[in-house]
N, CA and C atoms as a LAMMPS dump frame, in Angstrom:
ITEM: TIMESTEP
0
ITEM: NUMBER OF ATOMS
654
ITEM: BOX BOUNDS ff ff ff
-5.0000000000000000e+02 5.0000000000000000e+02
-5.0000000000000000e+02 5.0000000000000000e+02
-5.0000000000000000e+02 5.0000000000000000e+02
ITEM: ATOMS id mol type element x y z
1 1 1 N 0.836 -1.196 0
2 1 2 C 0 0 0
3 1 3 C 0.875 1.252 0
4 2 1 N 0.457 2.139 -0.729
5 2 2 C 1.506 3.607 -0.921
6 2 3 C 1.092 4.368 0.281
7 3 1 N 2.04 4.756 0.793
8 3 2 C 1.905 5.735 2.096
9 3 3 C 1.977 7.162 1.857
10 4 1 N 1.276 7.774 2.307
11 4 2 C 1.401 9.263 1.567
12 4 3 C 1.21 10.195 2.918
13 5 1 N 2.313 10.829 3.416
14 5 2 C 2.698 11.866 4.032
15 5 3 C 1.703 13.078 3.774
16 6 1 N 1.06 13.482 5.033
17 6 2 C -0.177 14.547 4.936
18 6 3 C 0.668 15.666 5.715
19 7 1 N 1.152 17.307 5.615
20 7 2 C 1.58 17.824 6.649
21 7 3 C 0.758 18.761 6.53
22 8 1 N 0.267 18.752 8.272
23 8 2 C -0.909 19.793 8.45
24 8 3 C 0.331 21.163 9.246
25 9 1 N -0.816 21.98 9.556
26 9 2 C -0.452 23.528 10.359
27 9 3 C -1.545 23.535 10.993
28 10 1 N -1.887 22.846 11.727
29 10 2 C -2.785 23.428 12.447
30 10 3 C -4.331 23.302 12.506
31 11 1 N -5.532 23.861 12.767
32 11 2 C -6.485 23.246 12.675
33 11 3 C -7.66 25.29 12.492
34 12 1 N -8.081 25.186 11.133
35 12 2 C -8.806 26.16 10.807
36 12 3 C -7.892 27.005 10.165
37 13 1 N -8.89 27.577 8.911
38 13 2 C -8.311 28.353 7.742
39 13 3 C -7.564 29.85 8.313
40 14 1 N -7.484 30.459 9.396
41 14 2 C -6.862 31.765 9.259
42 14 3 C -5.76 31.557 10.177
43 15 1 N -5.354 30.365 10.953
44 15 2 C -4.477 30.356 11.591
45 15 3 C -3.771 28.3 11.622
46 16 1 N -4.55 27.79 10.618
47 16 2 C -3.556 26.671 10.709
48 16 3 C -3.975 26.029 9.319
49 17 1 N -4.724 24.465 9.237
50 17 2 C -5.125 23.871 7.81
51 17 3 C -6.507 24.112 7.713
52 18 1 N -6.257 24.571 6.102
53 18 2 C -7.887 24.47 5.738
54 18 3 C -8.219 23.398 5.69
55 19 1 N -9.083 23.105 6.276
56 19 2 C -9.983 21.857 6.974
57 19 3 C -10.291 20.94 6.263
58 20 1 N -11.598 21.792 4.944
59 20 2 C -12.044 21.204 3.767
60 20 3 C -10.804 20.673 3.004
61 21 1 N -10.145 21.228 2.819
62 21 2 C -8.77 21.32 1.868
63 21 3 C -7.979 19.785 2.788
64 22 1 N -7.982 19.898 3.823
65 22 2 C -7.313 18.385 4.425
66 22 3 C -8.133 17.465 4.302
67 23 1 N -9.292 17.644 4.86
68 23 2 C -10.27 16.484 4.433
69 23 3 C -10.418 15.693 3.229
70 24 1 N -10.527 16.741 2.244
71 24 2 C -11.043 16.249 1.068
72 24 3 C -9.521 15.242 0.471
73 25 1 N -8.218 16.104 1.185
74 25 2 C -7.052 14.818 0.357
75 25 3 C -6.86 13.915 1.065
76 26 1 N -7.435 13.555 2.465
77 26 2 C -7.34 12.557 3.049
78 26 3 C -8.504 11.567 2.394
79 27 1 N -9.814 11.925 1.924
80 27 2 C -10.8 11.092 1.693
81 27 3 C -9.886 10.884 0.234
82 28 1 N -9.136 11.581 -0.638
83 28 2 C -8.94 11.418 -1.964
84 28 3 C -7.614 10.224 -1.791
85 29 1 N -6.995 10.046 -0.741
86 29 2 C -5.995 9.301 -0.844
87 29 3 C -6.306 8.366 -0.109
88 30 1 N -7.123 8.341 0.986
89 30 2 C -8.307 6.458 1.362
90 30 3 C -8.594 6.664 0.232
91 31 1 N -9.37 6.635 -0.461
92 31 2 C -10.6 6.282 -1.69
93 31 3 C -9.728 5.754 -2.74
94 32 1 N -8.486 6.553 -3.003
95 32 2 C -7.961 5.552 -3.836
96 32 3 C -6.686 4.132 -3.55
97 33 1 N -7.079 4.058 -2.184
98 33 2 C -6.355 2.695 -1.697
99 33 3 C -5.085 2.707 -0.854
100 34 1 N -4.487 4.292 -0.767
101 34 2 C -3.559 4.245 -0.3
102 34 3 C -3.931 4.562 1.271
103 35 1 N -2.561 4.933 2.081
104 35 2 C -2.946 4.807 3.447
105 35 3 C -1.966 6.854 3.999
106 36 1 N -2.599 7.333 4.489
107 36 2 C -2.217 8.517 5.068
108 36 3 C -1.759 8.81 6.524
109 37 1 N -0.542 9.149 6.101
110 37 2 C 0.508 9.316 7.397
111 37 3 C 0.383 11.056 7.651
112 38 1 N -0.42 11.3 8.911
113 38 2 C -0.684 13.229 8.779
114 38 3 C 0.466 13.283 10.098
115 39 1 N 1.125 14.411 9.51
116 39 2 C 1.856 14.719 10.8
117 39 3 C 1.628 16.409 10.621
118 40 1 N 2.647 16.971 11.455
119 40 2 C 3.006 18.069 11.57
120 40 3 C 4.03 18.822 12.643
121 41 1 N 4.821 19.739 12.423
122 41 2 C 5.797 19.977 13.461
123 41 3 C 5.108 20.368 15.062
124 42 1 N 5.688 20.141 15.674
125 42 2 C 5.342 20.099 17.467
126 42 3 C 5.939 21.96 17.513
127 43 1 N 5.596 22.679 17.041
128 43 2 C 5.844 24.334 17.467
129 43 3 C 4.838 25.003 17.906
130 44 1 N 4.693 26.337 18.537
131 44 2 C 3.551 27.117 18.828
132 44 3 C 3.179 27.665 17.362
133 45 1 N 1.598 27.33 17.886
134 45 2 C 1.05 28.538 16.382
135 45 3 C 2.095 29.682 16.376
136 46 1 N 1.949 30.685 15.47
137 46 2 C 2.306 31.985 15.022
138 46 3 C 1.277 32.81 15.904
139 47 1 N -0.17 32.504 15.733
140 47 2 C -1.406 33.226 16.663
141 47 3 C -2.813 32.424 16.715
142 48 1 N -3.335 32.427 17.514
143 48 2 C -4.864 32.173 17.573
144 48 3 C -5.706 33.2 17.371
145 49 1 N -6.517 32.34 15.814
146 49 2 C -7.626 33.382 15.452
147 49 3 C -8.93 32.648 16.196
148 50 1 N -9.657 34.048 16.681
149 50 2 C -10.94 33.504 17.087
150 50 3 C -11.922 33.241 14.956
151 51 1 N -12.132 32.102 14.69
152 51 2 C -12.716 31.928 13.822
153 51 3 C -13.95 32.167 13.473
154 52 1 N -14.943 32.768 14.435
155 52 2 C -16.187 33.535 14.298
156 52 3 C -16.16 34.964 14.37
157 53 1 N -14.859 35.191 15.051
158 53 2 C -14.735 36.994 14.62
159 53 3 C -13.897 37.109 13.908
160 54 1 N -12.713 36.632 13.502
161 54 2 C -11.955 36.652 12.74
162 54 3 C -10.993 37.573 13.256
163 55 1 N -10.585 37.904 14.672
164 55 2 C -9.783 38.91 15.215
165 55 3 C -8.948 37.665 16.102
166 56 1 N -7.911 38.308 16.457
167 56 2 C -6.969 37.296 17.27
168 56 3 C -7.001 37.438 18.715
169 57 1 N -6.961 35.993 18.898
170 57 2 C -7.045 35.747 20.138
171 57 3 C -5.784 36.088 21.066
172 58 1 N -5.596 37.568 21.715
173 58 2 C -4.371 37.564 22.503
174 58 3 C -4.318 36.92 24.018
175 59 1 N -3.12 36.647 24.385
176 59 2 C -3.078 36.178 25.402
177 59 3 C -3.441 34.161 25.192
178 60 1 N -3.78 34.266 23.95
179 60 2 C -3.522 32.227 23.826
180 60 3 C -2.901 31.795 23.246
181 61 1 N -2.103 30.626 23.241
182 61 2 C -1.114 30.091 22.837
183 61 3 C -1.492 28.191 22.224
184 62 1 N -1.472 27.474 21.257
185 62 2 C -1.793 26.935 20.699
186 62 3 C -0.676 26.189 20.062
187 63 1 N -0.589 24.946 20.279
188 63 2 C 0.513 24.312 19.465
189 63 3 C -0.002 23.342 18.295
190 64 1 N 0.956 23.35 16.861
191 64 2 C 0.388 23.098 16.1
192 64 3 C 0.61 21.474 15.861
193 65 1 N 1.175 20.76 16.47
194 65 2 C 0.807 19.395 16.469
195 65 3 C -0.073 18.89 17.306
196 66 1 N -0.75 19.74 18.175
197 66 2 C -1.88 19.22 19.115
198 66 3 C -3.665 20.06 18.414
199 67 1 N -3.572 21.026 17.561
200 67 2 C -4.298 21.583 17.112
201 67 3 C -4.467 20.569 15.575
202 68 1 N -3.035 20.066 14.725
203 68 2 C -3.77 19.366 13.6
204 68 3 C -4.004 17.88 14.227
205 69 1 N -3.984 17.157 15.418
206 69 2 C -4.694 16.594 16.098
207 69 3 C -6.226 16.312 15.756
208 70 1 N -6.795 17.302 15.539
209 70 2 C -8.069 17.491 16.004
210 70 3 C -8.733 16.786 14.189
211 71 1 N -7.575 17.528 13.012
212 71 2 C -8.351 17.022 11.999
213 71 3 C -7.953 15.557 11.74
214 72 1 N -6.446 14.927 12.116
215 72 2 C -6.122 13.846 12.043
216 72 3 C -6.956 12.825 13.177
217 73 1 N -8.109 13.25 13.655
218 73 2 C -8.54 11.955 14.684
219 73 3 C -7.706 11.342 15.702
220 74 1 N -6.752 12.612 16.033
221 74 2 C -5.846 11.973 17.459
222 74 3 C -4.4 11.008 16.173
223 75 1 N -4.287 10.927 15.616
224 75 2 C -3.463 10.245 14.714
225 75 3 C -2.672 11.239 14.058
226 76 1 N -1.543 11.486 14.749
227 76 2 C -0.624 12.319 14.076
228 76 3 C 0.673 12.333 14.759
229 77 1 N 1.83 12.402 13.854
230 77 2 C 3.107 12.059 14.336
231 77 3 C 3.886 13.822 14.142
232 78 1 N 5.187 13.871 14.778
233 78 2 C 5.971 15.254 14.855
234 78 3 C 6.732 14.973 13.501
235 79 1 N 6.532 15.437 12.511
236 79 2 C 7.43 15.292 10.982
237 79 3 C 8.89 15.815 11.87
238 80 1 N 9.324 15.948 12.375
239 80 2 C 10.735 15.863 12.693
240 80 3 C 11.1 14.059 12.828
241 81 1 N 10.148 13.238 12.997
242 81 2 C 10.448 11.975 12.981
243 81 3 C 10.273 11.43 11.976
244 82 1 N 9.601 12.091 10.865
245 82 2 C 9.533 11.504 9.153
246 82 3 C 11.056 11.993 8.229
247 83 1 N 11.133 10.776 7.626
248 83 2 C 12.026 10.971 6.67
249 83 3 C 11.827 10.844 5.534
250 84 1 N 12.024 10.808 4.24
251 84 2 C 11.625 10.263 2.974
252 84 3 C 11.106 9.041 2.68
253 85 1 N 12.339 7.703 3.271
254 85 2 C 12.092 6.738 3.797
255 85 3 C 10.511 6.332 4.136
256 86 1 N 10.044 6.84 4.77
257 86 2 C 8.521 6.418 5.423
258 86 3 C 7.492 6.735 4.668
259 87 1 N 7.431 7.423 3.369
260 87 2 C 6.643 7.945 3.05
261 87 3 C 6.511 7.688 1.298
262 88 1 N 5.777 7.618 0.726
263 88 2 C 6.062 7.208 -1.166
264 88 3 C 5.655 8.394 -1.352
265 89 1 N 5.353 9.946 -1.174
266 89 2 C 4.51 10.86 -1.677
267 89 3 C 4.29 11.975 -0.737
268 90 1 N 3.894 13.001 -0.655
269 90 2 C 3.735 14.342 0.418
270 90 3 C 2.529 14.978 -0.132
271 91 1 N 1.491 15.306 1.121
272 91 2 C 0.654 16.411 0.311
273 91 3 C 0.555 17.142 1.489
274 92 1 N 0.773 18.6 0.73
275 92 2 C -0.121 19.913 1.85
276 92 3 C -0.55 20.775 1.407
277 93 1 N -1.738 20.872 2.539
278 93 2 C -2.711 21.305 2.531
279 93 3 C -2.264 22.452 2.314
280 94 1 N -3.319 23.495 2.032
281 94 2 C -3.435 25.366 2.772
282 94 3 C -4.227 25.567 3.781
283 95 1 N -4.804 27.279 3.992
284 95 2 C -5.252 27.261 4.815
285 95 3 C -3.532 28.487 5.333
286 96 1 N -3.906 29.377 6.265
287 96 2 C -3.112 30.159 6.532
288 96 3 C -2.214 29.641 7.46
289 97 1 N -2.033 28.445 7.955
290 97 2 C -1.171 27.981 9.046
291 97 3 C 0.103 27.69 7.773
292 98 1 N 0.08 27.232 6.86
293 98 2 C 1.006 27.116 5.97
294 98 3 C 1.716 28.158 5.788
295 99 1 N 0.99 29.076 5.518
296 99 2 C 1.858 30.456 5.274
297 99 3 C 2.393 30.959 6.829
298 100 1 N 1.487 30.658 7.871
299 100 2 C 2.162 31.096 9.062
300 100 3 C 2.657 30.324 10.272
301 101 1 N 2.712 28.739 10.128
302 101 2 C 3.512 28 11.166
303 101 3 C 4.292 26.774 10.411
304 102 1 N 4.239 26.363 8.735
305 102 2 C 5.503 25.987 8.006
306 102 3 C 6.373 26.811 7.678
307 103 1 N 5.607 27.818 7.28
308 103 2 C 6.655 28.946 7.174
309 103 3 C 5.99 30.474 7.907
310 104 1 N 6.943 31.705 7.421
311 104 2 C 6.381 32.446 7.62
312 104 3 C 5.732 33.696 6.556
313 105 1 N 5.405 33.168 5.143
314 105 2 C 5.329 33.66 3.845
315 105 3 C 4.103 34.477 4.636
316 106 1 N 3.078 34.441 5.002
317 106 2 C 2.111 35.556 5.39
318 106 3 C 2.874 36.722 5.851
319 107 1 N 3.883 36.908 6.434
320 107 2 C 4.419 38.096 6.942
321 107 3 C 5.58 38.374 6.336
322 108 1 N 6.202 37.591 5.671
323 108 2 C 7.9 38.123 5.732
324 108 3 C 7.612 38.11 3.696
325 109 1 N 6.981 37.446 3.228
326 109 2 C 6.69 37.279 1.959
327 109 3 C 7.567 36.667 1.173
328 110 1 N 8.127 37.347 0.193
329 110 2 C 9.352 36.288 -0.4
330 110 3 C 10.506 36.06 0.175
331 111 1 N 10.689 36.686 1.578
332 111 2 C 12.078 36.98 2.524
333 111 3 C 11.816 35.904 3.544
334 112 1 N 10.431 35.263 3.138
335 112 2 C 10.082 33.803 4.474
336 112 3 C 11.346 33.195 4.651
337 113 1 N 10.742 32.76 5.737
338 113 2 C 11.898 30.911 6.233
339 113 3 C 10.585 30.33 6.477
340 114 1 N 11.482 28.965 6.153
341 114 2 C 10.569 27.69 6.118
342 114 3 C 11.055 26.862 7.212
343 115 1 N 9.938 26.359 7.957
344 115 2 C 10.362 25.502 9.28
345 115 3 C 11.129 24.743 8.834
346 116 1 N 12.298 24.513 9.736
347 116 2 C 13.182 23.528 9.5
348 116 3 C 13.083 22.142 9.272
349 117 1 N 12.319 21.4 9.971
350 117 2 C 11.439 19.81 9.754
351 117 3 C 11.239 19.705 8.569
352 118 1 N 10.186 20.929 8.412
353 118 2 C 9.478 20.825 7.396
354 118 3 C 10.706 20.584 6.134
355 119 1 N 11.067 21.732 5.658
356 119 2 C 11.888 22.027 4.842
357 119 3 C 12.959 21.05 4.324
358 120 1 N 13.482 20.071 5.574
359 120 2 C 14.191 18.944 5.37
360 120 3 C 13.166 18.242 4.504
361 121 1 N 12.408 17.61 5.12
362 121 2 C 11.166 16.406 4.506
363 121 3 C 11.326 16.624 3.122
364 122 1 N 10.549 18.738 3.057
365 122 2 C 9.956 18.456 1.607
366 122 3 C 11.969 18.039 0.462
367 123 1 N 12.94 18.563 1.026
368 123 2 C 14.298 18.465 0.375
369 123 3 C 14.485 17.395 -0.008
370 124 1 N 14.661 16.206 1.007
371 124 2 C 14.276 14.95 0.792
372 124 3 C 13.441 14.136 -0.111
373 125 1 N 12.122 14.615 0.139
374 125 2 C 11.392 13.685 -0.898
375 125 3 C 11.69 14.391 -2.39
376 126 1 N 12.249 15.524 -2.795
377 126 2 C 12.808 15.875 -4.23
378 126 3 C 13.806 15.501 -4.685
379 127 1 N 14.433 15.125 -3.572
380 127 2 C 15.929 14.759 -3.792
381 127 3 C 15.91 13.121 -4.208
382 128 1 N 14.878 12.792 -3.486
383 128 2 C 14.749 10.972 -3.655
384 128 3 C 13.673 11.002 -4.94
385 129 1 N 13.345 11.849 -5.345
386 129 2 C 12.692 11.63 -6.756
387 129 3 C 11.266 10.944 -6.365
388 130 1 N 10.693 11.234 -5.244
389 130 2 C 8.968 11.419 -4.412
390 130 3 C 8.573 12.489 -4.715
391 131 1 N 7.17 12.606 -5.1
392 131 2 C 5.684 13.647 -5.834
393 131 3 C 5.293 14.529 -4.3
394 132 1 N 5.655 15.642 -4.778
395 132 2 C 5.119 16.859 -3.382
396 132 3 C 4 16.905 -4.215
397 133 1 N 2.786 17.063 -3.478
398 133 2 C 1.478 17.897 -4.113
399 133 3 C 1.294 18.943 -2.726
400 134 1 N 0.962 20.497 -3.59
401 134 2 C 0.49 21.375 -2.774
402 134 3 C -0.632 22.369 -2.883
403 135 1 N -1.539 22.401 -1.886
404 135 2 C -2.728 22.984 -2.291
405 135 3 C -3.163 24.399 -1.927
406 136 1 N -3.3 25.005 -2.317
407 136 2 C -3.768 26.719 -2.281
408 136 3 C -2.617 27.552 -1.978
409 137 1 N -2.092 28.468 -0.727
410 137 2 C -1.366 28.863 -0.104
411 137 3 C -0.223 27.848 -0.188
412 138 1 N -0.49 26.763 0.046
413 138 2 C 1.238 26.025 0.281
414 138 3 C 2.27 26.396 -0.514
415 139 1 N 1.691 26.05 -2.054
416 139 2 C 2.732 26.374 -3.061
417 139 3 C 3.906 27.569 -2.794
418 140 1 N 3.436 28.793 -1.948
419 140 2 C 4.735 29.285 -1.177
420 140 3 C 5.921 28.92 0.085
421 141 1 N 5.408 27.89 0.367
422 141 2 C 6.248 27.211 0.965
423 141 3 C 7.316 26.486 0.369
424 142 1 N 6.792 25.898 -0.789
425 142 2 C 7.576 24.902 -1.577
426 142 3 C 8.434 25.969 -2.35
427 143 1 N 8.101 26.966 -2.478
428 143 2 C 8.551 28.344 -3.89
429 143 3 C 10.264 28.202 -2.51
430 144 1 N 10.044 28.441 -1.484
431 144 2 C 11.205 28.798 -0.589
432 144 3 C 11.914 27.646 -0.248
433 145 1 N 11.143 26.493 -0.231
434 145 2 C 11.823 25.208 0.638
435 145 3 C 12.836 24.526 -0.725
436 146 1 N 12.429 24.996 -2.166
437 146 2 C 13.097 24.32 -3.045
438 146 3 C 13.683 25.483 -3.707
439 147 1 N 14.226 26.501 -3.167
440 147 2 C 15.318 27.698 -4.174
441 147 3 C 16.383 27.273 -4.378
442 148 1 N 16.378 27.452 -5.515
443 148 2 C 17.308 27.019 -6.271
444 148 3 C 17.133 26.026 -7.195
445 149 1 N 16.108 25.595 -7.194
446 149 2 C 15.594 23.997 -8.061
447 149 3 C 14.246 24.701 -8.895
448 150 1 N 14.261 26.003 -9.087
449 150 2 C 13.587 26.362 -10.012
450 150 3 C 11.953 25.73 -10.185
451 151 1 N 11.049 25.766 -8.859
452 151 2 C 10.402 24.759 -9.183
453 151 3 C 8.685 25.245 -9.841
454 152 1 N 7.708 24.616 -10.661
455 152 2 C 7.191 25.668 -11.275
456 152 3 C 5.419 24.777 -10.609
457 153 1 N 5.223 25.508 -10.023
458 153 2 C 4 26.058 -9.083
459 153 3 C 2.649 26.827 -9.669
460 154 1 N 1.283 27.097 -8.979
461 154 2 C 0.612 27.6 -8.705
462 154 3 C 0.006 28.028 -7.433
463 155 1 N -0.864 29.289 -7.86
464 155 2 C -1.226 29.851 -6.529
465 155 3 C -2.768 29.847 -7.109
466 156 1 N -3.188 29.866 -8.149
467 156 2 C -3.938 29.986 -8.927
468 156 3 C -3.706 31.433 -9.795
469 157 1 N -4.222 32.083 -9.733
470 157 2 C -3.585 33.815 -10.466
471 157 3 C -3.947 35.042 -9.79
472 158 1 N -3.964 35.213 -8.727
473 158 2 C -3.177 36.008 -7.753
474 158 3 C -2.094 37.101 -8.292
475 159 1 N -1.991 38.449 -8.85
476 159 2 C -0.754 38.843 -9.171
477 159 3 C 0.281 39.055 -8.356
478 160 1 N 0.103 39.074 -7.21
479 160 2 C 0.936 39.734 -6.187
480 160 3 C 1.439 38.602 -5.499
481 161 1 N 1.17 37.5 -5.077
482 161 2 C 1.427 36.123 -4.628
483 161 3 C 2.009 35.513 -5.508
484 162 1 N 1.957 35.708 -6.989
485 162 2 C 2.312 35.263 -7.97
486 162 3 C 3.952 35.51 -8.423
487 163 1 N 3.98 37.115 -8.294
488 163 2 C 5.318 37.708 -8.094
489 163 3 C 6.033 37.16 -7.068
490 164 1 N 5.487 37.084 -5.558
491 164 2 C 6.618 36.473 -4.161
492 164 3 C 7.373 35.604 -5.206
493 165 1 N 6.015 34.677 -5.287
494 165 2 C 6.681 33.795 -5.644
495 165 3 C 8.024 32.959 -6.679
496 166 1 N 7.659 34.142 -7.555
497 166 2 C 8.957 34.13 -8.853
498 166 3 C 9.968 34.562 -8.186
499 167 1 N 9.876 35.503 -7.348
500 167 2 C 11.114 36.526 -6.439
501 167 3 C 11.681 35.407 -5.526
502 168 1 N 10.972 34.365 -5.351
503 168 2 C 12.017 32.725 -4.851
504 168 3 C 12.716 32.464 -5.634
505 169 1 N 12.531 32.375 -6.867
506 169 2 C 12.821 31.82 -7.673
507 169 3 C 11.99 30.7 -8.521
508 170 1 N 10.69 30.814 -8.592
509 170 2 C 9.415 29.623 -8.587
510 170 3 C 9.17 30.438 -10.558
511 171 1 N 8.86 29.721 -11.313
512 171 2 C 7.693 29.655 -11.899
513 171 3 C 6.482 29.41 -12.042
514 172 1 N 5.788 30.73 -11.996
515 172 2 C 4.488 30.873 -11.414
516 172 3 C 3.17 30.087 -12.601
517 173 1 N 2.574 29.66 -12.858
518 173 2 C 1.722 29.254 -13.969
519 173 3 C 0.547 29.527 -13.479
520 174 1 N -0.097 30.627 -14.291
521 174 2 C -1.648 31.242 -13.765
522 174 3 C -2.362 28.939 -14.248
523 175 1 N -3.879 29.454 -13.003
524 175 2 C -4.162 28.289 -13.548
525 175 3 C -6.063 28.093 -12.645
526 176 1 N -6.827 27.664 -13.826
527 176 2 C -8.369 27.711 -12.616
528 176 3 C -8.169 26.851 -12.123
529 177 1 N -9.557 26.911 -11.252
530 177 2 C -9.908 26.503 -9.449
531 177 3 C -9.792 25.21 -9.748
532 178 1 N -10.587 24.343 -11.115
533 178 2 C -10.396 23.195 -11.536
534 178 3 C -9.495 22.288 -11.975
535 179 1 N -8.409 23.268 -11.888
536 179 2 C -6.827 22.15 -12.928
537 179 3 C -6.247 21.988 -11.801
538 180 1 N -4.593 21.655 -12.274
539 180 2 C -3.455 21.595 -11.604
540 180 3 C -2.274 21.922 -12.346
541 181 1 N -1.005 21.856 -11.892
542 181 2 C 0.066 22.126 -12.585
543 181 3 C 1.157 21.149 -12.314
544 182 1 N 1.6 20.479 -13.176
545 182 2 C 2.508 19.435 -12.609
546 182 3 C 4.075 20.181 -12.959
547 183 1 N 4.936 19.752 -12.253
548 183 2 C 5.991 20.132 -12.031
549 183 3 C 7.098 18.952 -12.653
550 184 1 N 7.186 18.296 -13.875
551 184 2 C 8.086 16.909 -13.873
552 184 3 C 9.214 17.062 -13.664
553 185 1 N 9.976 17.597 -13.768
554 185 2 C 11.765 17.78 -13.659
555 185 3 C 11.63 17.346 -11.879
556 186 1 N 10.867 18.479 -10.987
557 186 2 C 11.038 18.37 -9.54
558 186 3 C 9.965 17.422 -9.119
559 187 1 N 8.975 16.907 -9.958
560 187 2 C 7.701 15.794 -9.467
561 187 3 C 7.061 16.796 -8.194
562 188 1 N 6.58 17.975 -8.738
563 188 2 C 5.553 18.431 -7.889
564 188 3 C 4.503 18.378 -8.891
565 189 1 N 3.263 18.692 -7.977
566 189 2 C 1.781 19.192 -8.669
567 189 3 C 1.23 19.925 -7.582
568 190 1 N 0.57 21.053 -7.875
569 190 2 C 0.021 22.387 -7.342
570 190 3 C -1.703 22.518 -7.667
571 191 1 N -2.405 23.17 -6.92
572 191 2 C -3.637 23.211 -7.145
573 191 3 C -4.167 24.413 -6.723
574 192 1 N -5.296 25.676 -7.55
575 192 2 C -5.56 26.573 -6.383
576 192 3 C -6.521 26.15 -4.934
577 193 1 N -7.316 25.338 -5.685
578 193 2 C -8.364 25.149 -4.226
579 193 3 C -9.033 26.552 -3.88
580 194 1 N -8.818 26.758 -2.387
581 194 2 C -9.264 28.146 -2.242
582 194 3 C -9.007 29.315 -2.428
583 195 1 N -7.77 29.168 -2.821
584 195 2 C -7.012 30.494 -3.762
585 195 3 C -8.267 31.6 -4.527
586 196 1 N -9.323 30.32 -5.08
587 196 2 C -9.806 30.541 -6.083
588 196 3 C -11.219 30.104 -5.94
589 197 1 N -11.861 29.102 -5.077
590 197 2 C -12.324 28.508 -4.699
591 197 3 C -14.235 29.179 -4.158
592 198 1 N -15.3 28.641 -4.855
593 198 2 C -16.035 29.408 -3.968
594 198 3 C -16.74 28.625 -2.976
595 199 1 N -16.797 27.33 -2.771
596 199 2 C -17.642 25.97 -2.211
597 199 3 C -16.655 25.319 -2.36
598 200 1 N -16.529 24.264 -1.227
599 200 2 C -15.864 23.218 -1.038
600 200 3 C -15.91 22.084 -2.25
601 201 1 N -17.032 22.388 -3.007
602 201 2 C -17.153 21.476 -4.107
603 201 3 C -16.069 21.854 -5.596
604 202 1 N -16.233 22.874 -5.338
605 202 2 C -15.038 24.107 -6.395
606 202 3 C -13.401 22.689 -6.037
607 203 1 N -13.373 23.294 -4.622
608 203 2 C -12.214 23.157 -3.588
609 203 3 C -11.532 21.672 -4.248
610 204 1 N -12.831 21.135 -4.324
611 204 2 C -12.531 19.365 -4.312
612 204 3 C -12.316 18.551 -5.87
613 205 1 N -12.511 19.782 -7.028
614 205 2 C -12.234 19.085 -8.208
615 205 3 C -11.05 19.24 -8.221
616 206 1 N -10.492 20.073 -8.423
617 206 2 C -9.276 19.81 -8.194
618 206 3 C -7.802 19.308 -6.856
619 207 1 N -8.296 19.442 -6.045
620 207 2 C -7.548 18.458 -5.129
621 207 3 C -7.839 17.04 -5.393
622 208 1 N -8.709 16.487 -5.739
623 208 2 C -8.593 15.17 -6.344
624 208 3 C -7.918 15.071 -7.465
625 209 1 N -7.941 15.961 -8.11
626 209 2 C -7.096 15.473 -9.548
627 209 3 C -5.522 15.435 -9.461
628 210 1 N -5.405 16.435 -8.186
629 210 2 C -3.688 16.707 -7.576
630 210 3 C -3.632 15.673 -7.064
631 211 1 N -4.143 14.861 -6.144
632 211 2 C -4.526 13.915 -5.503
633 211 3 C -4.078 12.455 -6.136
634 212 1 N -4.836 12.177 -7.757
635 212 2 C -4.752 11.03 -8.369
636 212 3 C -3.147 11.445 -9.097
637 213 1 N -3.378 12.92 -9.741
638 213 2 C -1.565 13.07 -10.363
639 213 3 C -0.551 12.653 -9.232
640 214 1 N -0.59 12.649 -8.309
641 214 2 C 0.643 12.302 -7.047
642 214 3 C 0.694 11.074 -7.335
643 215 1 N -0.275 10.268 -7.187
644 215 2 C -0.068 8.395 -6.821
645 215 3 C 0.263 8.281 -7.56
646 216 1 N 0.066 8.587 -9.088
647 216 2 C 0.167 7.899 -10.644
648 216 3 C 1.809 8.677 -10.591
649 217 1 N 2.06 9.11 -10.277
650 217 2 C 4.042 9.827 -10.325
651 217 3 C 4.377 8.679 -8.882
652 218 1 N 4.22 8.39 -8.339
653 218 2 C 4.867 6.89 -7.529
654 218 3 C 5.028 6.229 -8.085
């Protein structure tokens, strides 16, 4: 059975994984037979958003391997203990914890750093010639975690997200809510999802199709 590495940020769209966006590649990678390994790094959020006001919660503190907990069903490991080795494949999610507890692309922009765990993993599985898929927001993570490897991405078409991202060094490929973009030289594939997204149903044609392009590159 192909094992496919899930790395969350957290739990809710303005401060960790978009939810829908994890869900739907966890049901897309059961459904097609394989088995999903979700981890995520053991750090403090960046911040807690209250998600019904959408203002931040000061004074709380939130860690993001006990927060993507909540979407993994208690089933989740510290990716500082994943290696390439364990895994045939990588997918991540979006959702603003990507931009703000894998890395810090929400604030620092094309001048981010990328968590260190993280950043190993995704190095690793490019280096071992393993399929990153990344969905909405992530694709700036990967624009930083792979500089220098020229790697060619979507955000969906965004102009300004679009630019960070070339300013990594990424080739940006405008692209709708429905496609993907495969990457063959580096074996990525990119998706907007909510980039672009207006219903979770939008969300989900294409994360499945990123979804089936990953396994079929194993």
């Amino acid at each position: 059975m192909k094992r496919i590495g899930v790395i969350l940020s957290g739990c809710g769209v303005y401060d960790g994984s978009e939810i829908h966006e994890a869900v739907v590649a966890l049901l897309a990678i059961e459904r097609a037979g394989a088995e999903a390994i979700c981890m995520a790094p053991d750090i403090p959020q960046m911040h807690v958003i209250n998600h019904f006001t959408g203002q931040i919660e000061s004074g709380q503190d939130r860690n993001v391997l006990a927060e993507s907990a909540r979407i993994a069903r208690g089933k989740v490991v510290d990716v500082a203990t994943i290696t390439s080795e364990d895994v045939d494949g990588l997918v991540i999610p979006g959702g603003y914890g990507a931009a703000k507890n894998l890395c810090d692309f929400a604030v620092k922009g094309a001048e981010c750093t990328v968590q260190p765990d993280v950043q190993r993993l995704v190095r690793e599985m490019v280096e071992a010639d393993k399929p990153v898929a990344a969905i909405c927001i992530a694709p700036a993570m990967l624009a930083k975690a792979l500089q220098g490897r020229a790697p060619r991405l979507t955000i969906g078409n965004d102009p300004d997200t679009a630019t960070a991202l070339e300013a990594m060094g990424a080739k940006h490929v405008d692209c709708a809510v429905d496609g993907i973009v495969v990457d063959e030289k580096n074996r990525l594939v990119s998706t907007p999802a909510y980039m672009l997204a207006g219903d979770i149903a939008e969300a989900a044609t294409g994360i499945e199709k990123a979804v089936k392009q990953l396994l079929a590159m194993i």
